[in-house]
C-alpha positions in Angstrom: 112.2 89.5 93.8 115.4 90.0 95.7 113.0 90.8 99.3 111.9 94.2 96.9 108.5 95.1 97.5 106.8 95.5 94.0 106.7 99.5 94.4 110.6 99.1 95.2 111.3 96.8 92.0 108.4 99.3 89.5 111.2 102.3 90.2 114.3 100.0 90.2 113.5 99.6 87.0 112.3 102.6 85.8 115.0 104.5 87.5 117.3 102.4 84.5 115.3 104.4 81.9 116.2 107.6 80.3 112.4 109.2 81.0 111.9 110.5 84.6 108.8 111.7 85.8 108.7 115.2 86.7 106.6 117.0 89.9 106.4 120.7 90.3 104.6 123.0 92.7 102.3 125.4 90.3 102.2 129.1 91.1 97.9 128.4 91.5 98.1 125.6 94.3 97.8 122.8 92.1 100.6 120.4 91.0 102.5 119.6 88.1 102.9 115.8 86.8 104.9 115.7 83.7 106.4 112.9 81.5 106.5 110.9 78.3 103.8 108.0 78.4 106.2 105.1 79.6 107.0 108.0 82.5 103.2 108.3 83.6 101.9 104.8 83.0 105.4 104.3 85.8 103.4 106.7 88.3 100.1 105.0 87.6 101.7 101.3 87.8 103.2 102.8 91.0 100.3 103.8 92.6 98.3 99.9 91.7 101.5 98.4 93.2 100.9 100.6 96.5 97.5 99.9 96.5 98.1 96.2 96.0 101.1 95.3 98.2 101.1 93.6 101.9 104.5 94.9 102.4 103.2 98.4 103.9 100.6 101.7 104.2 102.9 104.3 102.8 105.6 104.6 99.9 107.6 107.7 99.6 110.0 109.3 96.6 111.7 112.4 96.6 113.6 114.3 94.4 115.9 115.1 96.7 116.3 111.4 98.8 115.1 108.4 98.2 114.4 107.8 94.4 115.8 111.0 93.6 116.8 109.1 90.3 113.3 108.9 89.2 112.5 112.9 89.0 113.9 115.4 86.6 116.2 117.9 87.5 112.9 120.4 87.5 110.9 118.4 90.1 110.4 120.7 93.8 108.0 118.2 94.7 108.0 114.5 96.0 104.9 111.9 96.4 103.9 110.0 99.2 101.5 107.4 98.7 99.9 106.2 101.7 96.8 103.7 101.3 94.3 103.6 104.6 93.3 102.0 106.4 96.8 102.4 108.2 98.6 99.5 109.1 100.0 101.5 111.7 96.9 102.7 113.3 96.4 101.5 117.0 
């Protein structure tokens, strides 16, 4: 898979599509997650991918940085996933 963990090749690919996903800080403390079906089946593919990958603990987009392509021009708010335990725990 070109040395792409799974979570890295699930948004190469989307990140070829026209949906993107989109997250947004709501004015009541809770968080926006908006998109068409293929958009939020990505996010919950994504976060089975993290959960089943040996590559590493966290995974991290942004709509600003890293997978910026992803979000749509509305999104104020990335994602980290991070599944425990932590592989960087002592």
């Amino acid at each position: 898979m070109n040395n792409l963990s799974i979570p890295d090749a699930l948004c190469a690919s989307f990140a070829e599509r026209p949906d993107k996903i989109t997250l947004r800080a709501a004015a009541d403390g809770t968080v926006l997650v908006e998109g068409s079906a293929s958009a939020l089946e990505f996010l919950g593919n994504l976060l089975i991918a993290q959960a089943q990958t040996q590559t590493d603990c966290g995974f991290q987009l942004s709509p600003s940085g890293a997978g910026s392509a992803l979000f749509s021009s509305s999104s104020n708010l990335g994602i980290y996933i991070h599944r425990t335990p932590c592989a960087h725990a002592p």
